[in-house]
Every structure is written in structure tokens, then in C-alpha cells.
C-alpha positions as CSV (number, residue, x, y, z in Angstrom):
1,X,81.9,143.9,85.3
2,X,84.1,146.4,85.0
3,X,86.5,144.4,82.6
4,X,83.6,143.4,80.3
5,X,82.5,147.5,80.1
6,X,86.0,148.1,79.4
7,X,86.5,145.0,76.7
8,X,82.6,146.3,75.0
9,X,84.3,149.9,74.8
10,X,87.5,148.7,72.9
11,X,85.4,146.8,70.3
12,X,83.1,150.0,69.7
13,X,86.6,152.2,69.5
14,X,87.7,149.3,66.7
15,X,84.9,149.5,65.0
16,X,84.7,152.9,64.8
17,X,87.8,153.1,63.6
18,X,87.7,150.5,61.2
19,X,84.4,152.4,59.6
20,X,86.5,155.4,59.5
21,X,89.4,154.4,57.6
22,X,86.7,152.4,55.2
23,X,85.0,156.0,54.5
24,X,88.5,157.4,53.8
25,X,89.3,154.6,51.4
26,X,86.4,155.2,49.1
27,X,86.9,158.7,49.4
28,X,90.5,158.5,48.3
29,X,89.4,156.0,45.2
30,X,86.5,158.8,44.1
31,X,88.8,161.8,44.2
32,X,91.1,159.6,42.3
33,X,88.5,158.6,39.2
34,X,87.4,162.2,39.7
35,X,90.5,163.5,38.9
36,X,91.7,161.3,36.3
37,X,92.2,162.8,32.8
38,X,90.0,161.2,30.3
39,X,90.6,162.9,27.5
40,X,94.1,161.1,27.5
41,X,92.6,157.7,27.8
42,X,90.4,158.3,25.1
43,X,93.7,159.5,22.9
44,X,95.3,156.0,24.0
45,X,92.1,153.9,22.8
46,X,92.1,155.8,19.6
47,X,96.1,155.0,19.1
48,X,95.5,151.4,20.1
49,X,92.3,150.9,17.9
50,X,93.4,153.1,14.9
51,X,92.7,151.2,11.7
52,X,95.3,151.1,9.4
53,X,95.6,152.9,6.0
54,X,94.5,151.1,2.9
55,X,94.2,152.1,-0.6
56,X,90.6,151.4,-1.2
57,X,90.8,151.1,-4.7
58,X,94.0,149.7,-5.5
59,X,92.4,146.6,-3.1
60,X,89.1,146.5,-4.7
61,X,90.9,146.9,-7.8
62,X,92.7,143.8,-7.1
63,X,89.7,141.8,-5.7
64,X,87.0,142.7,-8.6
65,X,89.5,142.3,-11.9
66,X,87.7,138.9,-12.7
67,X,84.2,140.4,-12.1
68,X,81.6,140.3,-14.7
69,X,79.9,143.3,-13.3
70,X,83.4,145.8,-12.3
71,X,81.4,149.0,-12.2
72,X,79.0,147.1,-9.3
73,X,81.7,145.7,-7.7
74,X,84.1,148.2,-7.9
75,X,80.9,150.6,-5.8
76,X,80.2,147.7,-3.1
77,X,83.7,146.7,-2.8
78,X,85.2,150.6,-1.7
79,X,81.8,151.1,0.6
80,X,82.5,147.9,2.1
81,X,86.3,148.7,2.4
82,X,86.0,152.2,4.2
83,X,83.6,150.6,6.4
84,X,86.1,148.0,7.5
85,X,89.3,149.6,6.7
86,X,90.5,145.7,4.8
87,X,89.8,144.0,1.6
88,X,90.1,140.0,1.6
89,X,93.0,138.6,-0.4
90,X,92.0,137.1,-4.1
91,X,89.2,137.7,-5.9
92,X,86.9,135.7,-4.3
93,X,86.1,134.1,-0.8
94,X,88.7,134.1,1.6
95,X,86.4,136.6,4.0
96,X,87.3,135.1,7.1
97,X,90.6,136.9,6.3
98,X,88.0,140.1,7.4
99,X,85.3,139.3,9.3
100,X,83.6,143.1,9.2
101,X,83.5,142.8,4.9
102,X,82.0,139.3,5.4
103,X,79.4,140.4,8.0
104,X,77.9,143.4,5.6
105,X,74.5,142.6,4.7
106,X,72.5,144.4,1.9
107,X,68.8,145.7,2.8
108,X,67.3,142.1,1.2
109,X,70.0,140.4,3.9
110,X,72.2,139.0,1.3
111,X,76.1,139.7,1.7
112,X,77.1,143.2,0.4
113,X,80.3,143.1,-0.3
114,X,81.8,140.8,-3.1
């Protein structure tokens, strides 16, 4: 009897313990997030994500030369190209060369950008 009370107490001890070190673990991961800089990571998402430079209208220069309407285009094309920071190549199609100018849509749903 006296081996089983001392075997229960063991078990209770390990579990205690076992709870205790769990409680210090997820304390130790909190203080951890807590104290983490984010300002920093926001820095390294904007570095990672930056869109590159691009002449607006030398590209929608390039894309609307063959346009029968240049003024129209020449206005859809730069909004569309500050939006997505890329022109497609040629002057027509090729938008699955950028899939944020082919995926404007005007108010009426047709496709914004020529």
C-alpha cells in the first residue's frame, strides 16, 4: 500500500512539473512576440515588395503609338500604370505579361486599361 501511495505521489510530482515547465514555455514564446520589433519587419516587407520604378509615360507612350484615340489611351494607360507599377509589352494584348493592368475593370465592367 505503501509503494502504490509512494508510485501515485511521483506521478502527481511529474505532472506538476510537466504543467509547470508547459506554463514557462508559453510564457517565454509571449514575452518573445511581445518584444519583437515590428516596425523592422514592416521595413523588410516593404523592401521585399517594393515595386519597381517605371516611366509611366515613356511605357504608355510605347503601348498607345498605334491608337486611334492617343489622348484616351494615353489617360487609361498612366492610371492603369501607377496602379500596377508595369505596362504590357506591344501595343496590344500581351496582358498576361501583367496580370494587375489586365484585371482593371471600368465602372460598366469592361477592361480599363488598353
Amino acid at each position: 500500500m505503501k509503494l502504490f501511495a509512494v508510485f501515485v505521489l511521483v506521478i502527481l510530482f511529474l505532472q506538476a512539473l510537466a504543467v509547470v515547465e508547459a506554463s514557462t514555455m508559453i510564457n517565454n514564446a509571449s514575452n518573445n512576440l511581445a518584444n519583437r520589433d515590428g516596425a523592422s519587419d514592416v521595413l523588410d516587407l516593404r523592401k521585399k515588395h517594393r515595386p519597381q520604378n517605371i516611366n509611366c509615360s515613356q511605357a504608355c507612350n510605347r503601348r498607345c503609338k498605334e491608337s486611334s484615340r492617343k489622348n484616351m489611351c494615353h489617360r487609361a494607360c498612366r492610371t492603369c500604370c501607377k496602379r500596377c507599377h508595369c505596362v504590357p509589352p506591344g501595343t496590344y494584348g500581351n496582358k498576361q505579361a501583367c496580370p494587375c493592368y489586365a484585371s482593371l475593370r471600368t465602372h460598366g465592367n469592361r477592361p480599363k486599361c488598353p
